[in-house]
N, C-alpha and C positions, 0 to 999 in steps of 0.2 A: 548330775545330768550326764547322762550318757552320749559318746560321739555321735551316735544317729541321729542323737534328739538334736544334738546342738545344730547339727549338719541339715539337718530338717526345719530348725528356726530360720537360721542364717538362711536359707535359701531360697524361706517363703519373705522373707525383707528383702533379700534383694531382687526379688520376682516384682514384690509391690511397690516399691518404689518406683521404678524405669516404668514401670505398666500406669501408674499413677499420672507421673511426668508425663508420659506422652500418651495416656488419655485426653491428658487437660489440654496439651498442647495441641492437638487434634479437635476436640471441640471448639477450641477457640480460632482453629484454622478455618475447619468447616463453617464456622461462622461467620469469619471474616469474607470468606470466599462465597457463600450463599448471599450474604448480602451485596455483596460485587456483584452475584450474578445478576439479582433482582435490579439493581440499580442499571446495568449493560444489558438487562431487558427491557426496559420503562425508554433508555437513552436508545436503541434498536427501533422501537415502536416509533418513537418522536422524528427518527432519521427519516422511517420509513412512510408515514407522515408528510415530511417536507419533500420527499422526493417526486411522493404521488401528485402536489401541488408544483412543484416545479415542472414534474413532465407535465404536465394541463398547460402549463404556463408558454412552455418554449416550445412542443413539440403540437400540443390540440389545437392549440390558439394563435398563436404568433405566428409560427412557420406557414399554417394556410394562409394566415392577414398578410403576410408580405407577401405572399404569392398570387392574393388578390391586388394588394397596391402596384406592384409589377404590371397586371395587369389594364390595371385603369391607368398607367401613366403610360401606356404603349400608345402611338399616336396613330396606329392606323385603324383602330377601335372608333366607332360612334358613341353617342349616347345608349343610345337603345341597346350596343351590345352589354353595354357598362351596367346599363340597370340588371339585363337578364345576369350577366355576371356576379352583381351583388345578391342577384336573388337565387341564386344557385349556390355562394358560397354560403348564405344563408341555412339552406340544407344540407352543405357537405361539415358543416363546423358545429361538432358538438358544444351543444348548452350558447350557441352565439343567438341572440335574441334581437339586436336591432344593429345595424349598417348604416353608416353614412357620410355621405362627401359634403364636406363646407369647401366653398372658395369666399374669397375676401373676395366683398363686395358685391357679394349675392344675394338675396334677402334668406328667400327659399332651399335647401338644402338638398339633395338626394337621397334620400332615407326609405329605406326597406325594414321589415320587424318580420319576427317571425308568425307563426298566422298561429300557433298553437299559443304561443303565448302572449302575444294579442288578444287573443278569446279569454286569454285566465284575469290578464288586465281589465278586459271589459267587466266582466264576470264580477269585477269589486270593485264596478262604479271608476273606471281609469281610461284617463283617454290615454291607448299608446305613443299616440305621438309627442302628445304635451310631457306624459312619462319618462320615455327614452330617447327623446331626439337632444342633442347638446347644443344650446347657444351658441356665437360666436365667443362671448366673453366668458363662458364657463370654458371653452378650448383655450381659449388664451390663455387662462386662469391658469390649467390645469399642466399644458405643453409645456410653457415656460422656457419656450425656442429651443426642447430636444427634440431626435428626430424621432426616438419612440417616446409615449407615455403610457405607465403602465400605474392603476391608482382606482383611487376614487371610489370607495368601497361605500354602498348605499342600499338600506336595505329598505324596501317597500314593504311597507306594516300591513295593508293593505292586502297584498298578494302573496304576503309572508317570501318574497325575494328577496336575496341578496346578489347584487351585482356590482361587477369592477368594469372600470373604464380600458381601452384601450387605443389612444393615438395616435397614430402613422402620419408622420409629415410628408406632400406628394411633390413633387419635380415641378418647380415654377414652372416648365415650360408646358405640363400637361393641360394646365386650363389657364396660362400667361398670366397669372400673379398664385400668391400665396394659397394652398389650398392645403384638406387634411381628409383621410381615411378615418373615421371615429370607430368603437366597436363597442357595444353591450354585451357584458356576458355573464352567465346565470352560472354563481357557485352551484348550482342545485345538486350536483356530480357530487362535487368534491362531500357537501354535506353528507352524503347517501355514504358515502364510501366511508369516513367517520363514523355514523351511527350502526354500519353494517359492520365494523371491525374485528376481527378475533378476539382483540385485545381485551375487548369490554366482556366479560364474564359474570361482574358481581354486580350489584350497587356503586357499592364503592369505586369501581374500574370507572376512569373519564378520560377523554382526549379534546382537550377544549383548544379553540383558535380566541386568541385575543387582538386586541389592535394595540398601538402605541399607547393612548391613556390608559388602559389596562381593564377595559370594556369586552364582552364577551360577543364574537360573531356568533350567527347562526342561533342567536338567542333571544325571543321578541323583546324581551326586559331590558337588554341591553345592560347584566348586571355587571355592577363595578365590581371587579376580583384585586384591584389592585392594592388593598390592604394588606392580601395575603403573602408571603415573605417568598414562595414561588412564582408567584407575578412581579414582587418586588425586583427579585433577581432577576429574570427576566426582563424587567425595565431596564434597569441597571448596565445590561448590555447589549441592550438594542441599537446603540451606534456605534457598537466595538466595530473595528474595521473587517476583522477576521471572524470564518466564522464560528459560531459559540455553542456548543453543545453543554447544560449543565444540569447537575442532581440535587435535590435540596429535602431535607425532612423537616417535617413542618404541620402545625397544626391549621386542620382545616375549617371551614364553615360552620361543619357540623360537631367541632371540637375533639375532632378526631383523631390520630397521627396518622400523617399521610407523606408518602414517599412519591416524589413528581421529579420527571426532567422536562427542560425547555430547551426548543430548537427554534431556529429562525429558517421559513424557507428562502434561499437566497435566487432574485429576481435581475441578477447584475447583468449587465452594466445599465438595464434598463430603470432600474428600480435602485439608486443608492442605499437609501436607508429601507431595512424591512417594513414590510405591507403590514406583516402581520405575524404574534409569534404562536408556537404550538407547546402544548401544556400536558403532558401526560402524565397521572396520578392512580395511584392505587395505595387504599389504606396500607399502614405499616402490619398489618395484623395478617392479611392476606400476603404481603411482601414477603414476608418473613416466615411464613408457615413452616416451608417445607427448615427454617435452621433450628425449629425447636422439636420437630419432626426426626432430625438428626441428629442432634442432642440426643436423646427418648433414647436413639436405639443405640449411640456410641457408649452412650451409660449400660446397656444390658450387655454389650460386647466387653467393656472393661468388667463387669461381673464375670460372663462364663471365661473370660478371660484369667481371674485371678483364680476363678475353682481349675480351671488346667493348670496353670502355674503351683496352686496347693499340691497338685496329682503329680506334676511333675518334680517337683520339690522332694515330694514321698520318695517316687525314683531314683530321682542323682542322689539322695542318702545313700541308698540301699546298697547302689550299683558303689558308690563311692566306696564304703564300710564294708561290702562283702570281699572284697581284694585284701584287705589290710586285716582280716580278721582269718583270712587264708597264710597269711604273713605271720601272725602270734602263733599260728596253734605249727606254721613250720619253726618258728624261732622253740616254742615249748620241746619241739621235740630233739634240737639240735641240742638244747640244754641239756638234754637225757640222754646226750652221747651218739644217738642214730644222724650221720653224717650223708645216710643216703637220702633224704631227701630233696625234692626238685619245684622249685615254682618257675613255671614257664613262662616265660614271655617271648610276645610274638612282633618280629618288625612290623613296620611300617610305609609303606611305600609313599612318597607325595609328590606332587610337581616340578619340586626342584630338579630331577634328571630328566624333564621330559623338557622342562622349559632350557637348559641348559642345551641338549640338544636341537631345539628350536632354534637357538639363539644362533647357534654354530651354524647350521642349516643357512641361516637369514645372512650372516656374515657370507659363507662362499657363493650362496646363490649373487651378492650384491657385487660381489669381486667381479663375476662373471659379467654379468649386466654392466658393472664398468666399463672393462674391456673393451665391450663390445660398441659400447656409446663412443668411446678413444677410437675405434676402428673405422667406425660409421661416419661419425665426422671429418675425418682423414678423405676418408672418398669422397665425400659433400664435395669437399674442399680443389674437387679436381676439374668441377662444374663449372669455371667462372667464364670459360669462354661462352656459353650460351646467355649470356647477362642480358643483350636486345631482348631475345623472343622473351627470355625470363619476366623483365621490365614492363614488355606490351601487356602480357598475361595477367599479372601483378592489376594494373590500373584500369585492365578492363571491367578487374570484378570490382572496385572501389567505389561509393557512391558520390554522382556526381553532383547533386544537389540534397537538401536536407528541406525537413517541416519544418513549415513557419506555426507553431504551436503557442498559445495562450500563456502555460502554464511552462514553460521551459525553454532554453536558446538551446540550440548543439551545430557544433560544426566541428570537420575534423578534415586533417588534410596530412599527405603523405607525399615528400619531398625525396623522389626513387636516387641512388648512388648510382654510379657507374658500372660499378663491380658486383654487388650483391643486388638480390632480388628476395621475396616473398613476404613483406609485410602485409598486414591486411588488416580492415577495418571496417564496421559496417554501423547503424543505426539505422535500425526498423520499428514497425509499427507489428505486437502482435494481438491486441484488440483495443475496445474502445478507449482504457482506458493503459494499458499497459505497452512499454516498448523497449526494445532490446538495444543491446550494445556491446557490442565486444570487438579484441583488439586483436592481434594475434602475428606471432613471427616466427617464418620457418626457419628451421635451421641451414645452413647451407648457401650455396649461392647457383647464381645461372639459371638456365633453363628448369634444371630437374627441380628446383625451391619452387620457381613460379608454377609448375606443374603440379607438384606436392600443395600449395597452396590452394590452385583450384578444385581439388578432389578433395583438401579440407573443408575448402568454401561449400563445397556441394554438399559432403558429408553433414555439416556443421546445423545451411539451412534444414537438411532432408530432418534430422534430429531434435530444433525444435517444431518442424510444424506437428509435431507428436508430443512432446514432453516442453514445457518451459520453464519447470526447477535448476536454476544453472546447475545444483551438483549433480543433479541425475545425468543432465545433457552432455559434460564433461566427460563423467565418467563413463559412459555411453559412446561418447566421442572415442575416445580414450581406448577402450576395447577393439572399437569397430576399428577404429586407426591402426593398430597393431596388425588386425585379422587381413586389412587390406594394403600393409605394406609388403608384402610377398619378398623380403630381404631387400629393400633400399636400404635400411637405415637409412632413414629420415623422420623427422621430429618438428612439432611445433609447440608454441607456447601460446597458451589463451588466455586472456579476462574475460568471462561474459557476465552480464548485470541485467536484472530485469527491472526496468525503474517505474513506478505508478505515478502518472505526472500529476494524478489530484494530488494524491495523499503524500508523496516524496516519499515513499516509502523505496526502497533499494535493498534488493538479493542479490549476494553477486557470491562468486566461485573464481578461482582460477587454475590453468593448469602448467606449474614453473612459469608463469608470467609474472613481470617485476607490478608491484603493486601500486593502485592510484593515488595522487594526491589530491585532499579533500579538502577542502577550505569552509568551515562549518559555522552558521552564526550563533549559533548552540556556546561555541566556545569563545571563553572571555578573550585569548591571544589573538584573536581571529585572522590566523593567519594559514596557509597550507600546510598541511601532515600528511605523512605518508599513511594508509590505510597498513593496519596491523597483517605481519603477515600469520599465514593459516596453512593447514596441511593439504600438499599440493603436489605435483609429480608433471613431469612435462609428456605431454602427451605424443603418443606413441613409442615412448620406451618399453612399458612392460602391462599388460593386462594387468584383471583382475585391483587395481587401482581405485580406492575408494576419493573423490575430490570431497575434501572441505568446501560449507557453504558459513555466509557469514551475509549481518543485515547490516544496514544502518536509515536513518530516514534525513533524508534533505528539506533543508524549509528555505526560505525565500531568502536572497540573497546568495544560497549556499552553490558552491562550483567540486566538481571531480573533474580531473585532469590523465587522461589513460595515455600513454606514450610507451613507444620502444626505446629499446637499448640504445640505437641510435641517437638520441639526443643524450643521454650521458655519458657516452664514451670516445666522443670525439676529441679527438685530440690535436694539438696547435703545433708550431714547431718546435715550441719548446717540451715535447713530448708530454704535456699535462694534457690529463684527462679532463672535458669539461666537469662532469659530477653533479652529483645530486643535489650538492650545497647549492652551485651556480644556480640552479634548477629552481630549486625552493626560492632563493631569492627574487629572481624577473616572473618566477610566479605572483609573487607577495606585489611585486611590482605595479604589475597589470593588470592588479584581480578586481579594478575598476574596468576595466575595457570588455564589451564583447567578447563571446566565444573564437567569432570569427580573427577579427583582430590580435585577439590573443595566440592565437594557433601562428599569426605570419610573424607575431613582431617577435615568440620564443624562438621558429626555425632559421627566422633572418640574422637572430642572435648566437645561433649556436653553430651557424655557417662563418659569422664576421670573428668566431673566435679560432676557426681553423682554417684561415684565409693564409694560402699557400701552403695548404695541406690537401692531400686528393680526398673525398666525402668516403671512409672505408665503410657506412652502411645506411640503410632508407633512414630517415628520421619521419617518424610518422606520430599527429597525437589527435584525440579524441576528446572536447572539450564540450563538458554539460554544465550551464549555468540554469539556477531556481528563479523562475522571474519573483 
């Protein structure tokens, strides 16, 4: 066998092999990954599902019924206004069907219905009032002395309706003893909006609503599903406290394989336990389609695959064996005494001189940039007699109060020194669900820090009402800060975080800011750690600065902790620095106490450690706990 041939075997084995491997590992990627996706579409659908029934819930229904109860408890109102009022909100309140006021000790009630579905009542032999009006003892039943109730799901076989109850306890003083706002309201929406859904494509495609026994709303039969091992699960954890999104494969009714998630819509605080849960299902055959779809064609791709690798294989013989066979016929002739001949070879140029000169490049360009940071802070440092106006500056832009929010505590507070100025701290709101944080310390002191601070502060807002990826905003910062320091030399340091108060989720960035400590329930120590540091650059040194971004998600019980330098570098008389250790510990301390509390009894601590010492910088910190 000759070198080309062998050269030509050996090339097409090791072409098929690696092309083999990561075929397979590729089909079984995309497969794994196709069906994730199928299963994060079914679990999408089900979300999107419980949302469209919770806005009905809080924003259709609710929000006008108390703004109707507001009304009838207002006391400069009559009767006569109260009725026209029920009879108007009647009309203003999608799918609400019947109204009305019990007071203890009345026999008669105030009861409005709606006149279109009144007509569909009558129309199947129903009286409306005997239908929709609610007893005293069905209210009692039902309230169970809360001040909403939200329930009582009934479906008239009759009129083919389904309706929930809705509650409202009224102000003793409105009609001088115990009284209630009741409300009828017709799923009929909600069902429409189910049967109209994208989702539904095949046969197969269902989005079903069950109740707790495992009974199908919206279904005259009222058929029991709860054999089925998706309903099961579902059961299963319908009094989990948190809420439950889950995926289950499983065979159906029709002894099909069927791919279903369930979601619970959450009705809190009015509604403990779910109403009711949601069931989305699509056969495995259609789920899965597009991974054996994928398969098909990664299998012809590993074919033309290996006839290129064959074709290529041809090549690197040839090219490999035409050099070496240019080499015998010079060695033949050298044997034959002709000393003049020549096989040429030609250098090579590659990276290594270019990145070496790079390197050299980055070194004196970095020298320079030192310098000049040593020079810059020199001058800072000549500021301190402007430390007042610095100070006023400083705490005007500070916020002076914080949201009282559901889902999260935050408080933060900034204990100004004598001598230095420009810390700065903020937590905002940048939409419904998302809201910002960040920390930040100028360098320098006096007036010109607090001044440099506020054209941070301005820059900083101006930048995200435009952009809220912290690394963009940084980095952005960061430019713009350089373009508009016109030779101060001056410099500051930032954390910002964008934190999702449903979901804990947390994006943060920083720029040369000392990094937060996080106390995570995630983790078995459960105690504070400092967040990993990431690549970072202090802002307004030098353009062109790319900021690291970095995640993490916070869950319930969980706290981050944002401070300046200030609180660890204070020092006592015995010239000891407080530090990070001290730090970490009265964090671990206190990580029972409020945000609020926490912030006074750390700065009270780390003032009582340098008592008869002068305060040489702000101690300022920024305190989020996960309710």
């Amino acid at each position: 066998m000759s070198l080309r041939t062998k050269l030509l075997v050996l090339s097409i084995i090791l072409a098929l092999i690696p092309l083999g491997i990561s075929g397979r590992s590729m089909i079984q990627m995309t497969r794994d990954e196709l069906k994730s996706s199928a299963q994060d579409h079914l679990i999408a659908v089900a979300n999107d599902i419980t949302r469209d029934i919770e806005d009905d819930f809080y924003h259709t229904w609710l929000g006008p019924l108390q703004l109707i109860r507001k009304s009838v408890e207002n006391e400069y109102l009559g009767a006569k206004e109260k009725l026209s009022l029920l009879t108007e909100g009647m009309k203003s309140i999608s799918g609400l069907v019947a109204l009305q006021i019990s007071v203890e000790g009345i026999e008669h009630p105030l009861f409005v219905t709606q006149e279109k579905f009144s007509t569909r009542l009558k129309k199947a032999s129903l009286d409306p009032a005997r239908t929709l009006m609610l007893t005293s003892g069905q209210i009692a039943a039902l309230q169970k002395q809360k001040a909403v109730f939200a329930g009582g799901l009934t479906y008239l076989r009759e009129a083919d309706a389904w309706l929930m109850t809705v509650i409202l306890g009224l102000d003793e003083r409105t009609f001088g003893r115990p009284a209630t706002l009741s409300a009828r309201l017709n799923l009929e929406r909600i069902k429409k909006r189910i049967e109209n859904h994208s989702f539904i494509k095949t046969k197969t495609d269902a989005i079903i609503l069950i109740e707790s026994d495992g009974r199908k709303i919206f279904d005259p039969s009222r058929t029991d599903i709860s054999q089925y091992s998706i309903a099961a699960a579902a059961k299963d954890r319908w009094h989990a406290d948190t809420d439950t999104i889950g995926t289950q494969l499983y065979i159906g009714p029709d002894k099909k394989k069927m791919l279903g998630a369930y979601a619970f819509p959450s009705l809190k605080p009015f509604v403990e336990t779910p109403l009711l849960s949601v069931i989305v299902e699509k056969s495995e055959t259609d789920a899965y389609l597009a991974v054996r779809q994928m398969e098909q064609r990664l299998l012809l791709w590993i074919v033309i695959g290996f006839s290129f690798a064959v074709a290529g294989a041809v090549i690197v013989s040839v090219s490999l064996t035409r050099p070496l066979r240019r080499l015998t016929r010079g060695a033949r002739i050298i044997s034959q005494g002709d000393l003049s001949v020549r096989i040429e070879t030609k250098g090579h140029k590659d990276e290594i001189g270019e990145l070496s000169l790079a390197f050299n490049k980055m070194v004196k360009d970095l020298r320079q940039h030192m310098k000049e940071l040593e020079e810059t802070t020199k001058a800072k440092e000549r500021a301190e007699s402007e430390l007042k106006l610095a100070k006023d500056i400083q705490e005007s832009f500070l916020p002076k109060k914080f949201p009282e929010l559901e889902e999260i505590e935050v408080w933060g507070k900034c204990d100004p020194a004598r001598e230095v100025g420009g810390d700065y701290f903020d937590f905002f709101q940048i939409d419904d669900d998302h809201y910002g944080m960040v920390i930040g310390d100028v360098s320098g002191k006096g007036v010109p820090a607090a001044l440099f601070m506020a054209a941070s502060r301005t820059l900083f807002r101006t930048l995200i009402s435009q952009e809220h990826l912290p690394d963009k905003v940084l980095t952005e910062f960061n430019d713009r800060l350089v373009a508009l320091d016109q030779g101060s030399n001056m410099f500051i340091t930032l954390f910002y975080g964008v934190l999702n108060k449903k979901s804990g989720h947390l994006v943060y960035s920083t720029a040369g800011h000392n990094m937060p400590y996080v106390k995570s329930s995630q983790d078995t120590d459960g105690i504070f750690q400092m967040l990993p540091g990431m690549k970072t650059m202090i802002a307004g040194m030098m353009d062109g600065m790319e900021m690291g971004r970095a995640e993490i998600d916070l869950h319930k019980g969980d706290a981050i902790v944002l401070y300046t330098d200030g609180m660890t570098e204070a020092i006592n008389r015995n010239d000891e620095e407080f530090g990070e250790e001290r730090l970490e510990q009265l964090l671990d301390k206190y990580a029972d106490m409020s945000a609020r509390e926490m912030c006074k009894r750390l700065i009270a601590d780390v003032k009582a450690f340098q008592t008869g010492m002068p305060q040489f910088d702000d101690m300022t910190m920024l305190i989020l706990k996960v309710k």
